[in-house]
N, C-alpha and C positions, 0 to 999 in steps of 0.2 A: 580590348582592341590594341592596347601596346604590346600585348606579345604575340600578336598576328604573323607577325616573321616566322615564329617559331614552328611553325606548322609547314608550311614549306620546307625549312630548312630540316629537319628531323624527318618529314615524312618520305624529304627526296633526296638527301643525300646518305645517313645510315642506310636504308636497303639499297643504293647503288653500292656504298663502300663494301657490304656485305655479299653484293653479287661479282664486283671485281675479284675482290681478295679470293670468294672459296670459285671461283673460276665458274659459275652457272650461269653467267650470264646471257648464254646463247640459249638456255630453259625458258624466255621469258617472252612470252607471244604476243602480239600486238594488241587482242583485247584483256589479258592482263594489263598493262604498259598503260593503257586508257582506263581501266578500271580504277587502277593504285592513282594515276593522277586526276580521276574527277573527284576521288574520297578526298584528295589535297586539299584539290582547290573546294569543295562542298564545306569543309573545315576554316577556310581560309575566308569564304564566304559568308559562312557562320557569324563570324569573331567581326567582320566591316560591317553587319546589319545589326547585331547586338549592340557595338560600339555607336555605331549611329542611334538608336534607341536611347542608348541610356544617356549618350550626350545630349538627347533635346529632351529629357528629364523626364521622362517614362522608363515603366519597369517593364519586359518581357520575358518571357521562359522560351522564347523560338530558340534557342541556340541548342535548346535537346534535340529538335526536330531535325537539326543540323548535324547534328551527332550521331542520331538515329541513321541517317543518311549514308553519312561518312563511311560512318561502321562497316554498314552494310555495304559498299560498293568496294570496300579494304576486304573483304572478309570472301567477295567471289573473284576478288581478285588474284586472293590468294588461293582459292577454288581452283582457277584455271591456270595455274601454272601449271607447265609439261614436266610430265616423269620421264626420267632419263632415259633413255632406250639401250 
């Protein structure tokens, strides 16, 4: 749970700084845009309910479930980006 930041921060600013710099940012459609950000926040979600777990002194493995998720919502995200015309 203390490196909860980290997921936001890497998942949503490297692929912006990478769509600025090589100029493709006009490539990026609106259910991409929501797919890449619920993988964030699925991630981000993850990491505050694991956290919560193990701080009331239980063990859980939900955080693959979370991951499993993540993956998968990152990976149609990057599906549906547009090819350049």
């Amino acid at each position: 749970m203390k490196y909860m930041f980290l997921f936001p921060l890497l998942l949503g600013c490297v692929p912006s700084l990478v769509l600025i710099f090589t100029k493709t940012y006009g490539y990026i459609s609106r259910i991409t845009f929501n797919l890449w950000n619920a993988g964030c926040a699925t991630f981000t979600t993850g990491c505050i309910v694991v956290g919560i777990i193990t701080n009331s002194g239980r063990h859980t493995d939900a955080f693959v479930i979370y991951c499993v998720i993540g993956i998968a919502m990152s990976m149609l995200a990057i599906f549906f980006i547009k090819k350049k015309a």
